[in-house]
Backbone as CSV, one residue per row, in Angstrom:
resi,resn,N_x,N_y,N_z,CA_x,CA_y,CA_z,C_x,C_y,C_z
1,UNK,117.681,138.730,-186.463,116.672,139.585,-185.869,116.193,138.927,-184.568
2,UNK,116.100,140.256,-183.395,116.163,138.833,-182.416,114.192,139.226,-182.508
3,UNK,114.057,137.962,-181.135,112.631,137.689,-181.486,111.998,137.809,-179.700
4,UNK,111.113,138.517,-179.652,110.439,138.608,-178.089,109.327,136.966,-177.998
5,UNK,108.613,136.539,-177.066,107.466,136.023,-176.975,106.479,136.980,-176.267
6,UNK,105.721,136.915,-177.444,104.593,137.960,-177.105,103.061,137.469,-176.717
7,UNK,102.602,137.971,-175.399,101.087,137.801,-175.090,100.410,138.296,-176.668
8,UNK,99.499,137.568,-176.801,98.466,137.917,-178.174,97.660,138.245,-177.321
9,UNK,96.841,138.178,-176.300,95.846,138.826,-175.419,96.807,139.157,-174.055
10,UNK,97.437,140.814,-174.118,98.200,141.213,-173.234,97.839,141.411,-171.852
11,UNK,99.008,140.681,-171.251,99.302,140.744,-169.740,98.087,141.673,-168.751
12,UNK,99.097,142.855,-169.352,97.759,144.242,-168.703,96.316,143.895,-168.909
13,UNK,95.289,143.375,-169.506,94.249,142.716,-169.785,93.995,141.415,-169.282
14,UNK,94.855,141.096,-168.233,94.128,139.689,-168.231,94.706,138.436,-168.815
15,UNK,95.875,138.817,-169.883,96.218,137.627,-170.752,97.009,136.701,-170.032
16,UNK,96.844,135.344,-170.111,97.348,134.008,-169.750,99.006,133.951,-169.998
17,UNK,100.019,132.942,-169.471,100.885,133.052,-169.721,100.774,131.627,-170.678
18,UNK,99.627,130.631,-170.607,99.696,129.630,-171.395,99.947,129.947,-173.088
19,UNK,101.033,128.553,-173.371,101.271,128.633,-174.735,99.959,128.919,-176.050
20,UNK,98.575,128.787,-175.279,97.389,129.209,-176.141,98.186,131.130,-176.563
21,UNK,98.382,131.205,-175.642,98.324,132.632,-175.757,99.897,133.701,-175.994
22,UNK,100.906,132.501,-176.542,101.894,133.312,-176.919,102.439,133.097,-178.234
23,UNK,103.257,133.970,-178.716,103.541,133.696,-180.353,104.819,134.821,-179.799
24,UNK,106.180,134.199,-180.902,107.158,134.558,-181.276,106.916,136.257,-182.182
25,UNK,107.356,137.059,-181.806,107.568,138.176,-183.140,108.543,138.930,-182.977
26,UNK,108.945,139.816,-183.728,110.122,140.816,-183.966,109.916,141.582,-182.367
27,UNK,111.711,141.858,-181.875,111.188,142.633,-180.695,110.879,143.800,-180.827
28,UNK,111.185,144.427,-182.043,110.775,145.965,-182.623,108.959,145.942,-182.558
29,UNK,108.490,144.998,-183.049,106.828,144.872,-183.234,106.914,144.685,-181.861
30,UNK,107.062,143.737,-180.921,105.991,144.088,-179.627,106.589,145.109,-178.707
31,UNK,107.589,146.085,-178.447,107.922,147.215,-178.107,107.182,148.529,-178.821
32,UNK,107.043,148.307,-179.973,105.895,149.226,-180.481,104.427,148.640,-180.220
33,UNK,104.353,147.771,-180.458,102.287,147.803,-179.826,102.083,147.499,-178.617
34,UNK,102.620,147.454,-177.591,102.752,147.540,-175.799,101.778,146.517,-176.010
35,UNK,100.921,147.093,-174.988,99.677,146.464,-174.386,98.536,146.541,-175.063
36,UNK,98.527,146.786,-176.323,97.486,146.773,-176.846,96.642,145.673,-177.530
37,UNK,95.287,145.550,-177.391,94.553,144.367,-177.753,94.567,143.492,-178.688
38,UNK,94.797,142.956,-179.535,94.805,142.220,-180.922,93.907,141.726,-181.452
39,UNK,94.118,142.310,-183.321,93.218,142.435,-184.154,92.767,140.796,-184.734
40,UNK,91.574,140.928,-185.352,91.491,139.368,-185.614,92.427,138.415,-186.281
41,UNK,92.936,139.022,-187.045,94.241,138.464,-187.339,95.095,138.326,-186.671
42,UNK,95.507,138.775,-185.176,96.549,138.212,-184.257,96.094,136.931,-183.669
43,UNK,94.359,137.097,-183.296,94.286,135.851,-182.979,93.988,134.502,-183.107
44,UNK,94.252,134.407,-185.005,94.572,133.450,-185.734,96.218,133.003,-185.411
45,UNK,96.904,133.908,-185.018,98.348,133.415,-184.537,98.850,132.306,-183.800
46,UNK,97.064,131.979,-182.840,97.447,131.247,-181.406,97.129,129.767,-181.642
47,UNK,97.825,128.848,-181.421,97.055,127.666,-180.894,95.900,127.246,-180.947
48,UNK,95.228,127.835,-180.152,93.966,127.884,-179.758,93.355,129.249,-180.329
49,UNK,92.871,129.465,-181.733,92.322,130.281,-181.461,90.879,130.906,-181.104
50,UNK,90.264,129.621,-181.345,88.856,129.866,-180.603,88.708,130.146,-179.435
51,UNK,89.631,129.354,-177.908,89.413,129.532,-176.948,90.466,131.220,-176.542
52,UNK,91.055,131.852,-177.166,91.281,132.855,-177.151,90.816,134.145,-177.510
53,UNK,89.569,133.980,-178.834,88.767,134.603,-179.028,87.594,134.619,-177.670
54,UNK,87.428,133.580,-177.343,86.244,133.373,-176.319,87.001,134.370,-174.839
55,UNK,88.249,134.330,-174.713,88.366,135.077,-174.194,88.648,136.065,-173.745
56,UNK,89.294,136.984,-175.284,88.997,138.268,-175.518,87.285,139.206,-175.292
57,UNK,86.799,138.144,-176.307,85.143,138.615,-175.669,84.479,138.803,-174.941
58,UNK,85.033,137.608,-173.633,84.583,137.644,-172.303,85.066,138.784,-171.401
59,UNK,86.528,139.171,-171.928,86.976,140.238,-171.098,86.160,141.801,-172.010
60,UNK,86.015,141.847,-172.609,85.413,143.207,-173.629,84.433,143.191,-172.853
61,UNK,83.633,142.497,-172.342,81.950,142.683,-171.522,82.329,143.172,-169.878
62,UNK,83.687,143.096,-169.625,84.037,144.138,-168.297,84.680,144.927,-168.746
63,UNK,85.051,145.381,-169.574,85.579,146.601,-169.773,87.299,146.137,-169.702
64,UNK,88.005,147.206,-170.698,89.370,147.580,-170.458,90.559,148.186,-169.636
65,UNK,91.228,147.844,-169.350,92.083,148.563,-168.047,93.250,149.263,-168.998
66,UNK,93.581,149.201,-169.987,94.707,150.021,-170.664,94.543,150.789,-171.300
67,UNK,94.171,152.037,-170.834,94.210,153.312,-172.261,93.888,153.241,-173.349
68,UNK,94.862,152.708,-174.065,94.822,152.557,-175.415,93.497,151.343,-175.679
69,UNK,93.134,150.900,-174.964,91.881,149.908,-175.232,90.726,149.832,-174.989
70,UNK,90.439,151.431,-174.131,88.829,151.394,-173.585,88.130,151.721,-174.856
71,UNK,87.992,151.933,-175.902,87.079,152.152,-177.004,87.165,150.645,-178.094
72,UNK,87.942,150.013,-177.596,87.916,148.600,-178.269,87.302,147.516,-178.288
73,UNK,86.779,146.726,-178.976,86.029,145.640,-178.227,86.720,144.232,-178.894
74,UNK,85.818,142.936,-179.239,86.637,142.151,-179.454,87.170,142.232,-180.637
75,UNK,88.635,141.349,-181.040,89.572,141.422,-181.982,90.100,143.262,-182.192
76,UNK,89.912,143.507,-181.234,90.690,144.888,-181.649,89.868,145.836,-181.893
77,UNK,88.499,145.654,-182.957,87.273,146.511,-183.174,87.285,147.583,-182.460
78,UNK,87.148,148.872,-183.179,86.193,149.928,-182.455,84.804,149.560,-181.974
79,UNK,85.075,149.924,-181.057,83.438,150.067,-180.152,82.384,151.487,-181.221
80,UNK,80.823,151.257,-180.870,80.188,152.311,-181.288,80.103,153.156,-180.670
């Protein structure tokens, strides 16, 4: 099965190319979830995952640039 390296806090958003912020997965899984934000459980995936949470959060307080993510906030969450 081959395997992509995938942004856990995606490209389109802001995401780092540092190894904090990439993880191995199926290329079927990251061709199906594009650019979309990741749930708290993706970002237990990383290295770092505190300083990746810190900066999912930081980006949620300017807002989203991808479609699929303006009603999201951190770890993936619906917004109210």
């Amino acid at each position: 099965m081959k395997e992509h390296r995938d942004h856990i806090k995606p490209k389109a958003e802001g995401g780092s190319d540092e190894e904090w912020n990439i993880r191995l997965i199926p290329a079927l899984e990251n061709l199906r979830k594009g650019a979309e934000m990741p749930d708290l459980e993706d970002v237990f995936d990383s290295t770092d995952p505190v300083r990746l949470a810190a900066e999912i959060d930081e980006h949620s307080l300017e807002g989203f640039s991808h479609s699929r993510n303006k009603d999201r906030g951190f770890g993936g969450l619906r917004r109210r």
